[in-house]
Structures are given as C-alpha cells and as structure tokens.
SERO-4910 file (N, C-alpha, C, O; in steps of 0.05 Angstrom, whole numbers):
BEGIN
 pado doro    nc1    nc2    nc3   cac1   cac2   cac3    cc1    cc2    cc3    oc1    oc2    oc3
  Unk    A    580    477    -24    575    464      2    601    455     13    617    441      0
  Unk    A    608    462     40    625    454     50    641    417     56    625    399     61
  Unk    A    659    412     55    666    381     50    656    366     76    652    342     72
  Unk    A    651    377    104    632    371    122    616    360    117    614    336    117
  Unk    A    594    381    111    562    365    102    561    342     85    551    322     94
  Unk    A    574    341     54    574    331     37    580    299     44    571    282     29
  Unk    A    597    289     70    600    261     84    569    250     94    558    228     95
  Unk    A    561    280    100    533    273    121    510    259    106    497    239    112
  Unk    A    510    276     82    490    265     53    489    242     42    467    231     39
  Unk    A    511    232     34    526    214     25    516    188     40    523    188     64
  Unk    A    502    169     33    514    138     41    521    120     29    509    115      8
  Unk    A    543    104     37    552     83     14    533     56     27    519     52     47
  Unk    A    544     38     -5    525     25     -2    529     -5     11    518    -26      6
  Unk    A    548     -1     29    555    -20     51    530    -13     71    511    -27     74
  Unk    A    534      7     81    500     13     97    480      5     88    467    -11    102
  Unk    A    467     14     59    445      9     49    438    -22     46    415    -29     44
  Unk    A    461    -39     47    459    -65     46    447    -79     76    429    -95     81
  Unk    A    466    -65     93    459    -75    113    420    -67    133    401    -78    145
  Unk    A    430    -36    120    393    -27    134    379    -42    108    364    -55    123
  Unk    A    373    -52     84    354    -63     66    346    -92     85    324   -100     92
  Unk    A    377   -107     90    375   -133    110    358   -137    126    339   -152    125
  Unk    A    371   -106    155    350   -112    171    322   -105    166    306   -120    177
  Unk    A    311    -83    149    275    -86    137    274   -113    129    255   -125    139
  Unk    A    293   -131    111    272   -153    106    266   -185    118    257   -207    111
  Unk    A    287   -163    149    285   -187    164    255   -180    191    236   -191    201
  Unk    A    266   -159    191    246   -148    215    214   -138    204    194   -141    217
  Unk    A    215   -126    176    189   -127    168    165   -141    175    147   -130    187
  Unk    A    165   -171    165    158   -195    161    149   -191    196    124   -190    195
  Unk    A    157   -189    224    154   -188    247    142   -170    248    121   -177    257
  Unk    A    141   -145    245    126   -120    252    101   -123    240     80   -116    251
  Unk    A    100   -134    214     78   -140    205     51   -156    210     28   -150    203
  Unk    A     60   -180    226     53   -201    241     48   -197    260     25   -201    267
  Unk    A     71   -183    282     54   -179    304     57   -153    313     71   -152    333
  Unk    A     48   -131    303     49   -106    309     43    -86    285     19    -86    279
  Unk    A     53    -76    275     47    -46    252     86    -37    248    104    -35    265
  Unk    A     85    -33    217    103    -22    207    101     11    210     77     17    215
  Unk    A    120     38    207    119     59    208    104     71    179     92     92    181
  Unk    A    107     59    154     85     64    133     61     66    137     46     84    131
  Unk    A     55     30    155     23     24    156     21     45    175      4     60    166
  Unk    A     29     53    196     22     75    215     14     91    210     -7    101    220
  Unk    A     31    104    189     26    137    174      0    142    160    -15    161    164
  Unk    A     -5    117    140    -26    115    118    -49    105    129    -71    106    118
  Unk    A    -45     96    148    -73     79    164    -79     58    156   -103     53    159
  Unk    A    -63     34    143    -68     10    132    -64    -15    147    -44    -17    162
  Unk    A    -80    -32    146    -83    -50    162    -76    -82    147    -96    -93    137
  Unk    A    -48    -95    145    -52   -115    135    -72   -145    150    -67   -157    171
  Unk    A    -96   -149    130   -109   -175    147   -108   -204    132    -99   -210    110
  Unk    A   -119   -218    153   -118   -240    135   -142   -247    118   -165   -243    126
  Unk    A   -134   -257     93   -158   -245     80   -179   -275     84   -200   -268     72
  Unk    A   -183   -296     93   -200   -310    106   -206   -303    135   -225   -315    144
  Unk    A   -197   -292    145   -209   -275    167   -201   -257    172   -178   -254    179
  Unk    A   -221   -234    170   -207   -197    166   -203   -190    190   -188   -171    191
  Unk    A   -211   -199    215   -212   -191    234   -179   -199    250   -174   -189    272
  Unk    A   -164   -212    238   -134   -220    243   -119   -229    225   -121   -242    204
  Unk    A    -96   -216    245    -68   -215    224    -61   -238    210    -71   -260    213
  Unk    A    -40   -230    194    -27   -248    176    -16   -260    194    -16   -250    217
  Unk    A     -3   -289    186     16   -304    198     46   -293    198     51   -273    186
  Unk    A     64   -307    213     85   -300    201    102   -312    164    117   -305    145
  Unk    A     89   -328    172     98   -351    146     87   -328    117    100   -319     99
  Unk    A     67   -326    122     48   -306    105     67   -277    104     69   -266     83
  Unk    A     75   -270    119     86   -244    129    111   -246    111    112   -230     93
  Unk    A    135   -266    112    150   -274    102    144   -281     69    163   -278     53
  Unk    A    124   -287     62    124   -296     35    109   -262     23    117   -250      3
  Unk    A     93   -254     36     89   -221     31    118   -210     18    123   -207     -6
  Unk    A    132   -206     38    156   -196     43    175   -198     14    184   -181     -1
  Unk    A    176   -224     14    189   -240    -10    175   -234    -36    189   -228    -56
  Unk    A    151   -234    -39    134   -224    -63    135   -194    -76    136   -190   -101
  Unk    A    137   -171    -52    149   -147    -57    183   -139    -64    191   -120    -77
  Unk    A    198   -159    -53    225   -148    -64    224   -173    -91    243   -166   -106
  Unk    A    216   -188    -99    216   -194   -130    207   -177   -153    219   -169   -172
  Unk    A    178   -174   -142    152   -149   -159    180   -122   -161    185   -107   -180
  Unk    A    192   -123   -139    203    -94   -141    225   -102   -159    229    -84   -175
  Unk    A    240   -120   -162    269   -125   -171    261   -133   -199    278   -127   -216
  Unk    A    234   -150   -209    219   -142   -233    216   -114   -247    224   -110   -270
  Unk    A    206    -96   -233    199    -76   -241    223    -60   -250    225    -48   -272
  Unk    A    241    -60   -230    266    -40   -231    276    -53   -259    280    -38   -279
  Unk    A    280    -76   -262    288    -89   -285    280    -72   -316    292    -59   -333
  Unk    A    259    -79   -311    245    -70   -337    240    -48   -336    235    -41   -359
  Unk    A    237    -28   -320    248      5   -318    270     17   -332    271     38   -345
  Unk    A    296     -7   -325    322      0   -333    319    -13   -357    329      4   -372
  Unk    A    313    -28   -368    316    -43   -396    300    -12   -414    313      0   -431
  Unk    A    278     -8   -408    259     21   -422    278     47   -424    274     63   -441
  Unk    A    298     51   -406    318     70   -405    332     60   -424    323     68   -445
  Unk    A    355     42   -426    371     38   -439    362     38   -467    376     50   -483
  Unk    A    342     28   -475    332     19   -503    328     61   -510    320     70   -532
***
C-alpha cells in the first residue's frame, strides 16, 4: 500500500481523545433531547422508566453516560487481565 493511504487509516490518539470527549459530552444531550445515530439505526428508544411515555432527564442522561464508560473501563479491564494471565 502506498505511504499516501496508510496516513489516511491511521489515527493517533490525540484525535481519539478528543472525538471520545466530545461523545461524552454531547451524548448525554442527544439523548435527552433528541436521538443518538445508534438509537436511530437500531430503533431504540431510551425512556424513562417511571414514565415510558418520556425521556430521560438530563441529569439521568449524564449518569447513563457515566455508568457505560465505567461498565466499559470494567470490562476492558478484566478482558485484559484474562489475556495476560
């Protein structure tokens, strides 16, 4: 493959820091008051679960938010610990 493309592929992870930022800043808002491009695709509807008929809060949206990048930074954890061993 030519040394062209191979820049195009490539991202460092100065970017990835910064696009992870803005998802887990803007998530939490799309979520609350509008639809994420996932929920769009899959057809999922986050509600509130004392009343299904409307959305989460933002506060709610935010602690969502926060609950998924732990669960995930859990998981990856002990993924990598199962590798290494």
């Amino acid at each position: 493959m030519p040394d062209e493309y191979s820049n195009a592929i490539s991202i460092d992870a100065e970017t990835f820091v910064v696009n992870r930022e803005w998802l887990d800043i803007n998530e939490p808002f799309l979520t609350a008051y509008s639809i994420t491009l996932g929920q769009l695709i899959t057809g999922i509807r986050v509600r509130n679960l004392t009343e299904p008929s409307s959305k989460i809060s933002l506060s709610t949206a935010y602690c969502r938010c926060l609950a998924k990048v732990l669960l995930g930074g859990l998981s990856f954890s002990m993924r990598s610990s199962q590798v290494i061993q």
